[in-house]
N, C-alpha and C positions, 0 to 999 in steps of 0.2 A: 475308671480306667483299670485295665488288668495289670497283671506282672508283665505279661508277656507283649501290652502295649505296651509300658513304660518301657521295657525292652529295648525294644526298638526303636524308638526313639532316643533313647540314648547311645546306642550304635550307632544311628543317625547323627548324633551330634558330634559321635567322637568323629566321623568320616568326614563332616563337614571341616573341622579342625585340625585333621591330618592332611585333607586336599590343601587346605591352606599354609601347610609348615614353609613353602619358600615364601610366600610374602611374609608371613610372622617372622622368619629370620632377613628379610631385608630392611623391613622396619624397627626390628632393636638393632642391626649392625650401624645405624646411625648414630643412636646415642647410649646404647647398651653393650652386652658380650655377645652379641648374634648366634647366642646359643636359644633364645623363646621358642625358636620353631622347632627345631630336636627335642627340645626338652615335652612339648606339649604335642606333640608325635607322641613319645615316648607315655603321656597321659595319657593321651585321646586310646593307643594301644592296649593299654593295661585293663582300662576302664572297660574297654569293647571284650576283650578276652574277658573278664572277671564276670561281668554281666552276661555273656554266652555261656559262660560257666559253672552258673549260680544254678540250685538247686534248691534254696528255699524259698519265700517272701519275700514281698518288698523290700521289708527291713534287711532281711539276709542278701539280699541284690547289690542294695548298696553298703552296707556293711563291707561286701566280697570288692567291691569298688573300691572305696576309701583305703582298705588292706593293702588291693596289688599298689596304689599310688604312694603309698607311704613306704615301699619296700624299695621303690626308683632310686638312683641316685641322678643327680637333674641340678637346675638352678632353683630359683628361689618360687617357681610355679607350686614347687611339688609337695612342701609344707600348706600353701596354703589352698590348694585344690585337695589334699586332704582334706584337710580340716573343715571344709565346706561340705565334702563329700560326707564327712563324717558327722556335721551336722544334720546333715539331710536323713539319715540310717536314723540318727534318735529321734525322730518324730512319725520315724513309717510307721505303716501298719506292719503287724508280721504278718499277715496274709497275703491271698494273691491280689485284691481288688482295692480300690482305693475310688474315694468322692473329690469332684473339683474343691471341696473342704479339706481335703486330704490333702491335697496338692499343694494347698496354700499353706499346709501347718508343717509339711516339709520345706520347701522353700524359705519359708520363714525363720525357720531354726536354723536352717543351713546360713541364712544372713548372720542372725544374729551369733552363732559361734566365729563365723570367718572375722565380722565387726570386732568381736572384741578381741584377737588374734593381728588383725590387721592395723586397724586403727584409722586408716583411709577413707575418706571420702571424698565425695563426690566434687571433681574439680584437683584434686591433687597427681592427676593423670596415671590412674594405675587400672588395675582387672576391675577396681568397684565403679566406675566411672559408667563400665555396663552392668556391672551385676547388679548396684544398688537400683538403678532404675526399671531395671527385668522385673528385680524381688518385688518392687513397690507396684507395677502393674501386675503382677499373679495377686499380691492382696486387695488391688483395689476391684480384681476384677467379679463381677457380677452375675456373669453368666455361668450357664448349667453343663457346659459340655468342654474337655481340655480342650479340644481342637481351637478355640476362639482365648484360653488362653493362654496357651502358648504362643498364639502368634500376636497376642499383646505384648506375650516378652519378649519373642523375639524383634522388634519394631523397637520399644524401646532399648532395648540393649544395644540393637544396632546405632539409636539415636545417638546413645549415650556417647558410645564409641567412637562416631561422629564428632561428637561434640567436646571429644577428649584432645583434636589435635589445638584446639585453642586454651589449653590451658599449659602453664610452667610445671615440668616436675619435678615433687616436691621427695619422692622415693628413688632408691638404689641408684645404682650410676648414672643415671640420667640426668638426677637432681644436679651435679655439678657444673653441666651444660646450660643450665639457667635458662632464660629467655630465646636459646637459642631451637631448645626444642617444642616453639610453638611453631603449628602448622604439619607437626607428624604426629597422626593418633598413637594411643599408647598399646605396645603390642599387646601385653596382658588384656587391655580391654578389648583389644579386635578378636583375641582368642576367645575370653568369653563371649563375645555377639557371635561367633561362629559358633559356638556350642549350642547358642538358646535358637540361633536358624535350625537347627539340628534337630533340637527337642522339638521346633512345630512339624519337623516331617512326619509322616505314617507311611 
């Protein structure tokens, strides 16, 4: 994959996630500040600018990434879409080209810095409910071309997503809502499965 596929694809993602900002603000006005959808506008934004912007490598792509999102002021998206974005920048190549091996050692790090930042998982209704499940099909997956996997992550993420409105949250304002917010997926995780739809576009 070039720079200038990755690109794109992440353009793609942010766009899929900006088309989305009124449903991500109707589903935290439920049991949140109904600020998710401005606030991850406000990402999907910075991100698409910074990556049109970029001028060196991968690594400097998302580096430029990580940079504009940490400069936002936002809810509580925007430390930890950092900090993913930031893990993702230490494991790129600095070149323009990258191997589905690439792919998986970026991802990978980017889990592992949000993980231990976060502390969230899977089932506690938050952004890792898709991320962790995205992350875990990019490493598991086996084939030779990104096209096949990304849209293993995008499926699982989506699943994940899915499968977040049956759980209690256990983070931010929601968590005081108890059992009552079973049966609404969690905006953070619908934002991320709209991102990794994003990332299987070309």
């Amino acid at each position: 994959m070039t720079k200038e596929g990755f690109a794109v694809r992440l353009k793609n993602a942010c766009a899929c996630v900006a088309a989305a900002e009124g449903e991500l603000t109707e589903i935290d006005s439920r049991f949140g500040d109904a600020d998710h959808g401005l606030t991850m506008a406000k990402i999907a934004k910075a991100i698409s600018d910074a990556v049109e912007g970029s001028e060196g490598g991968i690594r400097s792509m998302l580096d430029d990434a990580a940079m504009a999102v940490m400069t936002l002021n936002g809810g509580s998206a925007v430390p930890l879409w950092n900090t993913w974005l930031d893990g993702m920048q230490e494991a790129a190549p600095a070149g323009d080209e990258t191997d589905v091996a690439g792919i998986q050692a970026i991802f990978a790090k980017a889990l592992e810095e949000l993980d231990d930042m976060s502390g969230a998982k899977v089932g506690d209704k938050t952004m890792m409910d898709a991320l962790i499940p995205a992350s875990q099909a990019i490493a598991a997956y086996s084939g030779s071309d990104e096209d096949g996997l990304f849209a293993a992550a995008a499926k699982a993420a989506a699943e994940g997503a899915e499968a977040s409105k049956g759980f209690v949250s256990k983070f931010g304002r929601a968590k005081s809502y108890g059992e009552k917010t079973i049966g609404t997926p969690d905006a953070g995780a619908m934002s991320m499965s709209y991102f990794f739809q994003g990332l299987a576009q070309t």
